[in-house]
Structure formats: structure tokens, C-alpha cells
N, C-alpha and C positions, 0 to 999 in steps of 0.2 A: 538507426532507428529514430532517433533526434529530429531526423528531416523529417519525418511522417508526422506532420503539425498540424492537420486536419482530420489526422485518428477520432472515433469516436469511442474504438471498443479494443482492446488489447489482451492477450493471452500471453503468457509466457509460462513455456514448461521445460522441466531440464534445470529451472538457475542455478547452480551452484553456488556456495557462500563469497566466492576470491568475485564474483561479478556483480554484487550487490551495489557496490559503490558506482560504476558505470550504467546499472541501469536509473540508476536515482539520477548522478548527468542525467543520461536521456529523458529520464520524465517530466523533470525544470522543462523542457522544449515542446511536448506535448500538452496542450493547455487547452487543446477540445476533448480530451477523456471524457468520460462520462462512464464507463465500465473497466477495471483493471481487476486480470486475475495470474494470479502467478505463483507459479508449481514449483518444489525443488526438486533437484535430480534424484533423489532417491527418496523414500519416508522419512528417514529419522537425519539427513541432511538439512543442515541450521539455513535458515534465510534471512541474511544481514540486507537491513535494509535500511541500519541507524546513521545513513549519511544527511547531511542537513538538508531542507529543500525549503525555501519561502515560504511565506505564510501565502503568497500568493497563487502558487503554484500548484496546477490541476484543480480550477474553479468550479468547474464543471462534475466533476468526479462525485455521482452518488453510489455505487458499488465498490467496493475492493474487496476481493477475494483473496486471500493466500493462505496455503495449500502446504504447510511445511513446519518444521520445527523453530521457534523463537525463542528468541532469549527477554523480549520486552518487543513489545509493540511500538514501533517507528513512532518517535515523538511528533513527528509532520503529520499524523494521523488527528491528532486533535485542532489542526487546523484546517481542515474540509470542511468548510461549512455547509455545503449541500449534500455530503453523505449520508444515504439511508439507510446503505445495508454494509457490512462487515459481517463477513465471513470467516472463521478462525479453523482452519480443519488442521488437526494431527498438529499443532502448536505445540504440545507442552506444556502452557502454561500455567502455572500453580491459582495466579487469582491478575485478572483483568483488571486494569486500575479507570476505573470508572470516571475519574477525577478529568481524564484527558479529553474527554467528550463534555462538549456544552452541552447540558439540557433545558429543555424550555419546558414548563409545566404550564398547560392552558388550563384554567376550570372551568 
């Protein structure tokens, strides 16, 4: 998947938790994202996705969907800086730490 480095838009359904760390490799090499959505193999199946990735990596990336149960929201998340939407379906999660997102306030 690595070698598809002119991707613009990406799905993955099925991941399981043991492939979390190989799809984060692959994502470092995709750097024309611009949509990433990914599903775990079953509902209440965990999706690891706490492997490190650059602050540079996936520049382009304003969507990210996923679709599964978390334990914390991938800390690479608050380095998108062209992200608009986040998606959080069947997570789990007790309270979103707001802290990891820059927000800009215009008046």
C-alpha cells in the first residue's frame, strides 16, 4: 500500500488491532491523503493506531474517519494541520482531550 503515493482518498475496513503498526508504516508514504477512513474488523474490536508518525506526515489530510473502538486518539492526530473533519463512530471514548487540536478563534 506504501507504493500508492499519489492516493488521494483511502478506505480501510476489516483492520484489526495486531495491523495497526503496519498501516501507520504505510501512511508515513502516503503524503497526497486528503481523505482517510478506517473500519475495525468487528464493532467492539480496538483500533491501535498509537505508532508514531512525523509531524510531517499526511499534509494534505482534511478528513479522518475511524470507525471502531479506542483507547486514546493517535497523538499524530494533533499534528494535521489542514484537518477539518474527524469522525469518531463506536470509539468508546469516555471524554476527547480537546487539548490535542490547535484552535484558532477569529472575531
Amino acid at each position: 500500500m506504501g507504493k500508492l503515493t499519489q492516493l488521494w482518498r483511502l478506505g480501510i475496513t476489516n483492520l484489526r488491532r495486531e495491523d495497526g503498526k503496519e498501516l501507520c508504516s504505510s501512511l508515513a508514504k502516503l503524503t497526497n491523503l486528503r481523505s482517510l477512513n478506517i473500519s475495525s474488523f468487528e464493532h467492539g474490536e480496538l483500533i491501535d493506531l498509537n505508532y508514531p508518525l512525523s509531524p510531517s506526515t499526511l499534509p494534505f489530510l482534511r478528513t479522518l474517519e475511524l470507525h471502531g473502538r479506542l483507547e486514546k486518539i493517535p497523538q499524530w492526530v494533533g499534528s494535521l494541520n489542514t484537518l477539518t473533519i474527524l469522525c469518531l463512530r463506536w470509539s468508546k471514548l469516555r471524554e476527547v482531550p480537546l487539548s490535542i487540536f490547535k484552535v484558532c478563534l477569529i472575531y
